[in-house]
PDB file as gemmi writes it, atoms N, CA and C in Angstrom:
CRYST1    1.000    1.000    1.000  90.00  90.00  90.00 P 1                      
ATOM      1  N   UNK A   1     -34.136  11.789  12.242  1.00  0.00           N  
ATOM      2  CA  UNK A   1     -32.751  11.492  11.912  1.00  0.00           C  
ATOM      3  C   UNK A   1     -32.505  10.016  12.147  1.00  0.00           C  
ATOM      4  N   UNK A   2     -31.577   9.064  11.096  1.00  0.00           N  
ATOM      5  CA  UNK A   2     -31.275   8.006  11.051  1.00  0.00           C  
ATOM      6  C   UNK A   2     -30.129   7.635  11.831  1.00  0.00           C  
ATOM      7  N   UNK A   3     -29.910   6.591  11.993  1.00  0.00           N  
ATOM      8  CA  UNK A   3     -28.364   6.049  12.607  1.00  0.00           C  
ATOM      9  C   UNK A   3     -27.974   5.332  11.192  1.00  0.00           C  
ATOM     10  N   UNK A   4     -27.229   5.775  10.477  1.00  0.00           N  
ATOM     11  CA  UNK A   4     -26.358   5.053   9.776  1.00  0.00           C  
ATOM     12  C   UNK A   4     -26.030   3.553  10.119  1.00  0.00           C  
ATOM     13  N   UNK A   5     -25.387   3.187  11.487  1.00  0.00           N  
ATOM     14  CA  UNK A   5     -24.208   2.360  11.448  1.00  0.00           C  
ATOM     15  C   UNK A   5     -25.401   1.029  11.686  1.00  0.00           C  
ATOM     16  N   UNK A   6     -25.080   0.008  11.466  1.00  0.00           N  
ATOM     17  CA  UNK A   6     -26.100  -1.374  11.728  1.00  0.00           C  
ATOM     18  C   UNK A   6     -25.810  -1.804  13.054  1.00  0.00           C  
ATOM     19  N   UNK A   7     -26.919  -2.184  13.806  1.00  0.00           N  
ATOM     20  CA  UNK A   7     -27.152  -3.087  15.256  1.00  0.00           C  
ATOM     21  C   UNK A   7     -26.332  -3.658  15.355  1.00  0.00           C  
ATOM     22  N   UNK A   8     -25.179  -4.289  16.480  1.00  0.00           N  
ATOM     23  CA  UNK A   8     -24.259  -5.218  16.461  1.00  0.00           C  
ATOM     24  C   UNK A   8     -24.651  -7.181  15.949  1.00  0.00           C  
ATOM     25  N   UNK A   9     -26.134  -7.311  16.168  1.00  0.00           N  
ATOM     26  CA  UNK A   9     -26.793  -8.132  15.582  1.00  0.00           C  
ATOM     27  C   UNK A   9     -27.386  -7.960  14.665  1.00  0.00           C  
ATOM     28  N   UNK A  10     -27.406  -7.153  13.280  1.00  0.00           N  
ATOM     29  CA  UNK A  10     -27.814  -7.563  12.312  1.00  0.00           C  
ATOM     30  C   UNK A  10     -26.987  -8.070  11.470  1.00  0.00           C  
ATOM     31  N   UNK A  11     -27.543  -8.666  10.474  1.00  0.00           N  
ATOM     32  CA  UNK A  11     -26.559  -9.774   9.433  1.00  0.00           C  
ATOM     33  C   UNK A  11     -25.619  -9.288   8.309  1.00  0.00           C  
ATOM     34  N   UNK A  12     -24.876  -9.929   8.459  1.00  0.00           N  
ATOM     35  CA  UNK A  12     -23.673  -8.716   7.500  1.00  0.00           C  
ATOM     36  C   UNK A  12     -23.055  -9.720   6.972  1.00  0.00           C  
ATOM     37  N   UNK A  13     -23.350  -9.580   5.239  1.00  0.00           N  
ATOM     38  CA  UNK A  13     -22.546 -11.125   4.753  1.00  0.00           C  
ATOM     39  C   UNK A  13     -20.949 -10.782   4.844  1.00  0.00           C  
ATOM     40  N   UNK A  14     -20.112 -12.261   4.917  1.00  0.00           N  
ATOM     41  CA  UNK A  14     -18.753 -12.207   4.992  1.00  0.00           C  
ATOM     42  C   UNK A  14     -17.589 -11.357   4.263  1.00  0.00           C  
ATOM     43  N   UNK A  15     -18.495 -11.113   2.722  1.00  0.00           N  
ATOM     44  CA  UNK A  15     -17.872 -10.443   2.303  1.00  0.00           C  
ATOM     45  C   UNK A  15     -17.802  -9.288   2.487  1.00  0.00           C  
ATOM     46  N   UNK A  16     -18.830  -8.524   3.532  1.00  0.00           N  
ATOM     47  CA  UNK A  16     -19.070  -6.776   3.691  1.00  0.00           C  
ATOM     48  C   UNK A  16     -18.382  -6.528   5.222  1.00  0.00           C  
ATOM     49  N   UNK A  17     -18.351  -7.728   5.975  1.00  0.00           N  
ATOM     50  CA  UNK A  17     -18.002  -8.072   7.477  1.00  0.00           C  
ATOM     51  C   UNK A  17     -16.263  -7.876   6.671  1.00  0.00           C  
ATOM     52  N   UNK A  18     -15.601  -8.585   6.383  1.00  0.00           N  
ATOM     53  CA  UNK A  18     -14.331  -8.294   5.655  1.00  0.00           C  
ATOM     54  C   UNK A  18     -13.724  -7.230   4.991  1.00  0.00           C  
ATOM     55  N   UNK A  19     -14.483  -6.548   4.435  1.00  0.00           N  
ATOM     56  CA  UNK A  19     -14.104  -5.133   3.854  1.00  0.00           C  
ATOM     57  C   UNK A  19     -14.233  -4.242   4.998  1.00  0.00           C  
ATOM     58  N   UNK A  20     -15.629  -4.411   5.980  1.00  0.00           N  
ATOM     59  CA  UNK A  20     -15.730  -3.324   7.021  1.00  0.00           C  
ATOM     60  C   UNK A  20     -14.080  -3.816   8.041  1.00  0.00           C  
ATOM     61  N   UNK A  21     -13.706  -4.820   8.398  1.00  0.00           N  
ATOM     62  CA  UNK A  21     -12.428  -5.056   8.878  1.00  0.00           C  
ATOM     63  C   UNK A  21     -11.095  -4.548   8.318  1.00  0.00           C  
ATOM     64  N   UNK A  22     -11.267  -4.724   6.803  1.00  0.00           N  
ATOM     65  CA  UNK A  22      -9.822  -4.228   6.120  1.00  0.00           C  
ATOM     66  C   UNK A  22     -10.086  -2.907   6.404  1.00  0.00           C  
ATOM     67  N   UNK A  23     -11.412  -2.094   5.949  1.00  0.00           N  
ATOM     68  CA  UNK A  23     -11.238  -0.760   6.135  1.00  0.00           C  
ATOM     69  C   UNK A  23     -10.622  -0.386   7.263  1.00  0.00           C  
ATOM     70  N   UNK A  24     -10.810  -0.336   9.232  1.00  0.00           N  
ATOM     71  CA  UNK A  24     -10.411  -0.121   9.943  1.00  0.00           C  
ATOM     72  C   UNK A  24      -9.097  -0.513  10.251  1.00  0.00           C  
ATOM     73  N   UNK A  25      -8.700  -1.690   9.753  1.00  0.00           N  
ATOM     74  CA  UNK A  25      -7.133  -2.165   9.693  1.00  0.00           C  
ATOM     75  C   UNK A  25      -6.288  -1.056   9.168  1.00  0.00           C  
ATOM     76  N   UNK A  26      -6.636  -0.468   8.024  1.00  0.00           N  
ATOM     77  CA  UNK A  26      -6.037   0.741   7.207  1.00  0.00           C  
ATOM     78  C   UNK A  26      -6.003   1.980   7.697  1.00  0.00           C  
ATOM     79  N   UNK A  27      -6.482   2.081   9.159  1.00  0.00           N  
ATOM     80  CA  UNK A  27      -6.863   3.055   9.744  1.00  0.00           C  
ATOM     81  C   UNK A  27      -5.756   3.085  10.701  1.00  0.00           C  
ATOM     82  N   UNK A  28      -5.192   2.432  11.210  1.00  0.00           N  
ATOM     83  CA  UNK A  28      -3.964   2.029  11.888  1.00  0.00           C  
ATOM     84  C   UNK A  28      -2.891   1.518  11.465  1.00  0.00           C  
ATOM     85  N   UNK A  29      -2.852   1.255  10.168  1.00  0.00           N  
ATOM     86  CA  UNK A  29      -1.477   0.313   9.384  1.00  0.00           C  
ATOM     87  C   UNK A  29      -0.566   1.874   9.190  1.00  0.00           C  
ATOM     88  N   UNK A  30      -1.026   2.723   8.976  1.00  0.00           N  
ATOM     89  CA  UNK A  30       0.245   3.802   8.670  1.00  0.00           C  
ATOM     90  C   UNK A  30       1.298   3.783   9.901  1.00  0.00           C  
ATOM     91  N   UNK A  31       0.265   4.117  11.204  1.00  0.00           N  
ATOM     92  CA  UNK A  31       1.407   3.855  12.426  1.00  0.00           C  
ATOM     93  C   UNK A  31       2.184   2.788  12.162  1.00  0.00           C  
ATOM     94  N   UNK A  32       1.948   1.736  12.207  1.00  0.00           N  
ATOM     95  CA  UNK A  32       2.452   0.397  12.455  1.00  0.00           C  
ATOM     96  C   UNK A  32       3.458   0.527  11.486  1.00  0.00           C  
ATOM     97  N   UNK A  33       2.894   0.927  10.026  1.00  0.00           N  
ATOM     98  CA  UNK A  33       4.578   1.028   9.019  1.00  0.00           C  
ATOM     99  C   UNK A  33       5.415   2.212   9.208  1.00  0.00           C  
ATOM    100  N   UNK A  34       5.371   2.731   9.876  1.00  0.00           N  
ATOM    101  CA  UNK A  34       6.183   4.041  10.491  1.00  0.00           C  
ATOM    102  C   UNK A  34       6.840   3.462  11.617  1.00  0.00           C  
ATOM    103  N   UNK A  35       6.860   2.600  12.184  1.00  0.00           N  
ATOM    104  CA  UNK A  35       7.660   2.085  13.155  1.00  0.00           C  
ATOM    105  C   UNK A  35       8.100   0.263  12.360  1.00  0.00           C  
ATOM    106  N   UNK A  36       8.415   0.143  11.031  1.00  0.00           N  
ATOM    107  CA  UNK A  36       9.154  -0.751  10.252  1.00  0.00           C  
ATOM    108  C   UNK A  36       7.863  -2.039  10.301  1.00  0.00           C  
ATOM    109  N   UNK A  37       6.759  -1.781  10.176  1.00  0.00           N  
ATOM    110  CA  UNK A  37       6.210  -3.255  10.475  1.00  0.00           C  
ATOM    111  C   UNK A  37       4.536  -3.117   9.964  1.00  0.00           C  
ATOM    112  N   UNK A  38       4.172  -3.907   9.590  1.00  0.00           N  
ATOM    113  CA  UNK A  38       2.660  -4.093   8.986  1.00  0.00           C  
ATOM    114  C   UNK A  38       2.184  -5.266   9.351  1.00  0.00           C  
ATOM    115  N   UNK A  39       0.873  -4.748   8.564  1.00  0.00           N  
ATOM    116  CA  UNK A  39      -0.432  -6.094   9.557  1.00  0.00           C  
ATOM    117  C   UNK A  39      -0.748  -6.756   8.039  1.00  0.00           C  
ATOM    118  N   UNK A  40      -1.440  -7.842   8.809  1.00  0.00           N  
ATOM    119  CA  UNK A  40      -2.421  -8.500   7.352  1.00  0.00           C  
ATOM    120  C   UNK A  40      -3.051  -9.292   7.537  1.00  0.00           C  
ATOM    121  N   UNK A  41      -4.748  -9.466   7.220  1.00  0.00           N  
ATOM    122  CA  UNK A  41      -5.897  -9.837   7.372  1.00  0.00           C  
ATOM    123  C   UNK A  41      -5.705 -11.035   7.118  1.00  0.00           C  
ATOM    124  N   UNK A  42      -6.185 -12.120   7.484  1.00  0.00           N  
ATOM    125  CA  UNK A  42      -6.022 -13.425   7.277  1.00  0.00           C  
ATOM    126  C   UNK A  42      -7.575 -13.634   7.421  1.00  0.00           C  
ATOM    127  N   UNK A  43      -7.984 -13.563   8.378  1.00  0.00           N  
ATOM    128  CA  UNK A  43      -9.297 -14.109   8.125  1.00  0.00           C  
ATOM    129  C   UNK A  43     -10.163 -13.675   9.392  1.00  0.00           C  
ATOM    130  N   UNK A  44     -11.621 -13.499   9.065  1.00  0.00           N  
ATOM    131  CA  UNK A  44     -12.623 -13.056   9.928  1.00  0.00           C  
ATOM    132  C   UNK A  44     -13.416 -14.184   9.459  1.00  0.00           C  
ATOM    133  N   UNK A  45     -13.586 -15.005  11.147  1.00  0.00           N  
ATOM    134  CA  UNK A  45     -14.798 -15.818  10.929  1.00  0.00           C  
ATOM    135  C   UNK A  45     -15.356 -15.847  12.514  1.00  0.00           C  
ATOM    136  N   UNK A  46     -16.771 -15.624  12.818  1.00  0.00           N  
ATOM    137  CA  UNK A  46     -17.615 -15.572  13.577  1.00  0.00           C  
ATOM    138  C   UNK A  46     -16.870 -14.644  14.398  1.00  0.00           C  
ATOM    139  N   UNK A  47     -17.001 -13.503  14.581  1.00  0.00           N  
ATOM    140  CA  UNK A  47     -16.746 -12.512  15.220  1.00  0.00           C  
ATOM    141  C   UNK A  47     -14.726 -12.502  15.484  1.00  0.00           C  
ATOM    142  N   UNK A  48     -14.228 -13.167  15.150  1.00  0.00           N  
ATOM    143  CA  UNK A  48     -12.626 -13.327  15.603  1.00  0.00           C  
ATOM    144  C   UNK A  48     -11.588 -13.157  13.974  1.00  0.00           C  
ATOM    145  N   UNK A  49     -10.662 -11.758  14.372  1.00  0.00           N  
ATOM    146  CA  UNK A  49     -10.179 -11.696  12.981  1.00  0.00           C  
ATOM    147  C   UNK A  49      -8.917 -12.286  13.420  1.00  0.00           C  
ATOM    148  N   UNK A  50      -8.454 -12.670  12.586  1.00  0.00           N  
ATOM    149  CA  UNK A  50      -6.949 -13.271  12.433  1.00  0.00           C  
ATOM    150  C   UNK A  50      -6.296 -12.271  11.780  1.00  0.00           C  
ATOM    151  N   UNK A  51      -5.239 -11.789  12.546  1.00  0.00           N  
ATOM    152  CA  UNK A  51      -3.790 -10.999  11.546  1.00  0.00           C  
ATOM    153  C   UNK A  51      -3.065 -11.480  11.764  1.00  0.00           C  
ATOM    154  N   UNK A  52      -1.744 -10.693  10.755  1.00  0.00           N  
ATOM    155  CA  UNK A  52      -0.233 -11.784  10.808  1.00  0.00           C  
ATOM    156  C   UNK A  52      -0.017 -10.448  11.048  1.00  0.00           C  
ATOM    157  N   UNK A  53       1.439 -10.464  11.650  1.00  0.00           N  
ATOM    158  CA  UNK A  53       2.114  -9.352  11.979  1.00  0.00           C  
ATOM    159  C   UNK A  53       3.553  -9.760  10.844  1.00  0.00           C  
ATOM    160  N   UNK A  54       4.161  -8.541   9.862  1.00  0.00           N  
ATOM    161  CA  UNK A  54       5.350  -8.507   9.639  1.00  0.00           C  
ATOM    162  C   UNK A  54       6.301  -7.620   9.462  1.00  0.00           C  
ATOM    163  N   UNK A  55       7.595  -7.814   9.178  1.00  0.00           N  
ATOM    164  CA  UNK A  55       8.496  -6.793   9.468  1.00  0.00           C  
ATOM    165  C   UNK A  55       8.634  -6.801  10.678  1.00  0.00           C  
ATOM    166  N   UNK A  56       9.139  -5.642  11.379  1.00  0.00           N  
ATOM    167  CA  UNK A  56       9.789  -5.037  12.526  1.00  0.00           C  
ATOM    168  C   UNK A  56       8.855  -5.803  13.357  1.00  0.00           C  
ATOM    169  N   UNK A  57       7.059  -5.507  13.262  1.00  0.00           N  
ATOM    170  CA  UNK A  57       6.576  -6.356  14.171  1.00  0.00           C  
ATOM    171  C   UNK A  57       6.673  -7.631  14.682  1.00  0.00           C  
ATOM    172  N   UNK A  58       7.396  -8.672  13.924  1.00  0.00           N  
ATOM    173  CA  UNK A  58       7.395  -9.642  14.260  1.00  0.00           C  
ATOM    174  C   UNK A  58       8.181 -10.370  15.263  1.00  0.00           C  
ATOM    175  N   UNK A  59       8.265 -11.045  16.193  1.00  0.00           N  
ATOM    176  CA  UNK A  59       8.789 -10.632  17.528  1.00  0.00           C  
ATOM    177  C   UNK A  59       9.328  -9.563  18.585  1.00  0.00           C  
ATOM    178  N   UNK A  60       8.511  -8.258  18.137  1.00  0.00           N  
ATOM    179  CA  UNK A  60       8.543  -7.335  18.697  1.00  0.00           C  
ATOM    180  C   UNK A  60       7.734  -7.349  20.370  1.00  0.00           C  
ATOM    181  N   UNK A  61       8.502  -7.139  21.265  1.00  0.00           N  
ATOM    182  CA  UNK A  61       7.740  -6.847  22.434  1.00  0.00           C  
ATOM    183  C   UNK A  61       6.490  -6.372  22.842  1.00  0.00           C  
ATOM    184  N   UNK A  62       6.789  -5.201  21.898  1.00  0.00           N  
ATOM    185  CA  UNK A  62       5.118  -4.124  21.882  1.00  0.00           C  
ATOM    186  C   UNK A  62       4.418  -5.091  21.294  1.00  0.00           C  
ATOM    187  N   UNK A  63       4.323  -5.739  20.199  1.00  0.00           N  
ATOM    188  CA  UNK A  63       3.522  -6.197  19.528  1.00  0.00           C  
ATOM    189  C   UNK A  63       2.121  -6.471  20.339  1.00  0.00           C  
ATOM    190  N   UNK A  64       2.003  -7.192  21.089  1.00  0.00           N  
ATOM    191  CA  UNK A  64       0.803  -7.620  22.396  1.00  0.00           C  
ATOM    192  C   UNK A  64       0.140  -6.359  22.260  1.00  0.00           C  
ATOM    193  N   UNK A  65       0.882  -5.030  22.391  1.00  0.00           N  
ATOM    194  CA  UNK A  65       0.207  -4.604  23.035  1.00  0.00           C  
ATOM    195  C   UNK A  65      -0.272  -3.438  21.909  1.00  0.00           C  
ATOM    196  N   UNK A  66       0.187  -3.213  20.777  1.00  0.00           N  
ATOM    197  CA  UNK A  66      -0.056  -3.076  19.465  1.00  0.00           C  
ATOM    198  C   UNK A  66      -1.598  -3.911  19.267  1.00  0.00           C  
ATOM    199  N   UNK A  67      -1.345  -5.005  19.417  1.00  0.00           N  
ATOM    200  CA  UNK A  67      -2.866  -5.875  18.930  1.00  0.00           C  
ATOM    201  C   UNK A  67      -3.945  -4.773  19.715  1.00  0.00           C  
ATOM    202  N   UNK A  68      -3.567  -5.341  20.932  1.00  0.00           N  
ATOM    203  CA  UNK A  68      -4.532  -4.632  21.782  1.00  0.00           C  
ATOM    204  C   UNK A  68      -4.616  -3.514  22.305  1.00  0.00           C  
ATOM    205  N   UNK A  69      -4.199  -2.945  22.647  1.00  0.00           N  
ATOM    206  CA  UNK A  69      -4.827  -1.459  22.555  1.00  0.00           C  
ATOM    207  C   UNK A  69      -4.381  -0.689  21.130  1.00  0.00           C  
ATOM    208  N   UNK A  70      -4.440  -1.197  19.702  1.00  0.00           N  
ATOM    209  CA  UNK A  70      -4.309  -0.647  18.817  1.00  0.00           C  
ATOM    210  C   UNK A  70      -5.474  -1.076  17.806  1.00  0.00           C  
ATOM    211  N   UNK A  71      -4.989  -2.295  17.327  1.00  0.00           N  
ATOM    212  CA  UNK A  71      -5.507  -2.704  16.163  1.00  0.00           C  
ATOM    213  C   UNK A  71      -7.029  -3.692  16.805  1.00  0.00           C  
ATOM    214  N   UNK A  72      -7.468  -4.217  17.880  1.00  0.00           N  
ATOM    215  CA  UNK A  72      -8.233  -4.406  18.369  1.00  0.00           C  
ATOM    216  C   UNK A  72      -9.238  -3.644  18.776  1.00  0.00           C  
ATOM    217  N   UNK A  73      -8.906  -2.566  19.512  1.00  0.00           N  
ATOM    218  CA  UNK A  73      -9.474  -1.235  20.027  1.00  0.00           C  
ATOM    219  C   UNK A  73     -10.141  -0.738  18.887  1.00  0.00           C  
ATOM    220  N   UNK A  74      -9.253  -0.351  17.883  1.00  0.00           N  
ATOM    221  CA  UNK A  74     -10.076   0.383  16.738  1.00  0.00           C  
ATOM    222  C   UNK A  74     -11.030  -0.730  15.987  1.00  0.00           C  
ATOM    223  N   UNK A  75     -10.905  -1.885  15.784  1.00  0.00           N  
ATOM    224  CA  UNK A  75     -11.439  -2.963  14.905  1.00  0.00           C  
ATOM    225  C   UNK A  75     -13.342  -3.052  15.702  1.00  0.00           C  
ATOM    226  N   UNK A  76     -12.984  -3.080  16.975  1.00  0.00           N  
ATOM    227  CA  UNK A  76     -14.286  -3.193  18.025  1.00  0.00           C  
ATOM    228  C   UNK A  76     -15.144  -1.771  18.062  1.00  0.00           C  
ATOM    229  N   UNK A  77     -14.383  -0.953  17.929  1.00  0.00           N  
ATOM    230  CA  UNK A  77     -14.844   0.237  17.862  1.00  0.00           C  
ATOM    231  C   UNK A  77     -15.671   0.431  16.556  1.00  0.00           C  
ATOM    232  N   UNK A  78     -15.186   0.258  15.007  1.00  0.00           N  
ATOM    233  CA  UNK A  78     -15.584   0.143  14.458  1.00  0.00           C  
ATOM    234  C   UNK A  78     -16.519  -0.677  13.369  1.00  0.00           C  
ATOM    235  N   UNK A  79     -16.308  -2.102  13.909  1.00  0.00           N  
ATOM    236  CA  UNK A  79     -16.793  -3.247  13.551  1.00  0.00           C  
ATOM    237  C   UNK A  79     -17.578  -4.268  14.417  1.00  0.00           C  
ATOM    238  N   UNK A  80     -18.880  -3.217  14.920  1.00  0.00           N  
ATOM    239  CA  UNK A  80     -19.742  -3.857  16.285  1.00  0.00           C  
ATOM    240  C   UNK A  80     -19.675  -5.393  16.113  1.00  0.00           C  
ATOM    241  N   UNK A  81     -19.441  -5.923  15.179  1.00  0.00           N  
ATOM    242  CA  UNK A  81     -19.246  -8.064  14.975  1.00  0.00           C  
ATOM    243  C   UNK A  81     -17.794  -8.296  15.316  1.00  0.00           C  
ATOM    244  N   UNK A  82     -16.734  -7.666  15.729  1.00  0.00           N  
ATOM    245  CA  UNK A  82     -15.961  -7.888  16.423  1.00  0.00           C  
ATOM    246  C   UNK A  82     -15.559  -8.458  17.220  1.00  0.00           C  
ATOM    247  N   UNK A  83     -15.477  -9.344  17.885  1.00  0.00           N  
ATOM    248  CA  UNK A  83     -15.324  -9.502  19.122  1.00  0.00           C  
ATOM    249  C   UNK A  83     -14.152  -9.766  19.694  1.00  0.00           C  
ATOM    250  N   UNK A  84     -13.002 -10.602  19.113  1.00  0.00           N  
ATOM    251  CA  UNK A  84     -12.124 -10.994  19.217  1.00  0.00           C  
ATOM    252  C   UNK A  84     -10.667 -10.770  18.127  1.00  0.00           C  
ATOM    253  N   UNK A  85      -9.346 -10.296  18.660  1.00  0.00           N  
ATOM    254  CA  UNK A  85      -8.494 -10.093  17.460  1.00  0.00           C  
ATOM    255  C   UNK A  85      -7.264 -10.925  17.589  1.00  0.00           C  
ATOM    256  N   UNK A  86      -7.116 -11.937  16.671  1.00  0.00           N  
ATOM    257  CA  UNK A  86      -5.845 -12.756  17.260  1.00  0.00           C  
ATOM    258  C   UNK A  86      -4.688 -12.460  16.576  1.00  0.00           C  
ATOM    259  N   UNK A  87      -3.452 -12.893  16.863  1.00  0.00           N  
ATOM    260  CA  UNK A  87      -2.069 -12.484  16.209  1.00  0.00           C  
ATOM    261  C   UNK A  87      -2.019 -14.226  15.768  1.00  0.00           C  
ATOM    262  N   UNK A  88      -1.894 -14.330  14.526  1.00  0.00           N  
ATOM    263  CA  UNK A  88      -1.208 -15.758  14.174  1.00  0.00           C  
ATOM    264  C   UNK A  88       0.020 -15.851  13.816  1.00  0.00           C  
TER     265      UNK A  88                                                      
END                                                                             
């Protein structure tokens, strides 16, 4: 039996590293627009994605904590090149 998923070090061009990110983003954006507010990918470069937060999220309190234990959590979980998730 195989392991599907790739080594956290093997090479994953930008454009497949980016889709594997949007995919998991979409995995959590329903919550986030159920409470008035959405995310959006700005950019993944060397392990650190950039989102924008808008709507309701945007100076929202939770938000912090939305990044992180939400949209971070799942992004690392699913995107072993992860490492870092920033709010711009």
């Amino acid at each position: 039996m195989t392991d599907a998923t790739q080594p956290t070090d093997a090479p994953i061009s930008p454009l497949a590293l980016r889709s594997q990110v949007e995919d998991a983003i979409n995995l959590v954006r329903p919550a986030i627009q159920a409470d008035g507010g959405d995310v959006e990918l700005v950019d993944v470069l060397d392990g650190v994605v950039r989102i924008r937060f808008h709507g309701a999220c945007q100076g929202c309190p939770s938000a912090g904590m939305t990044l992180q234990m939400g949209i971070e959590r799942v992004l690392r979980e699913r995107v072993p090149q992860v490492s870092r998730v920033l709010a711009i």
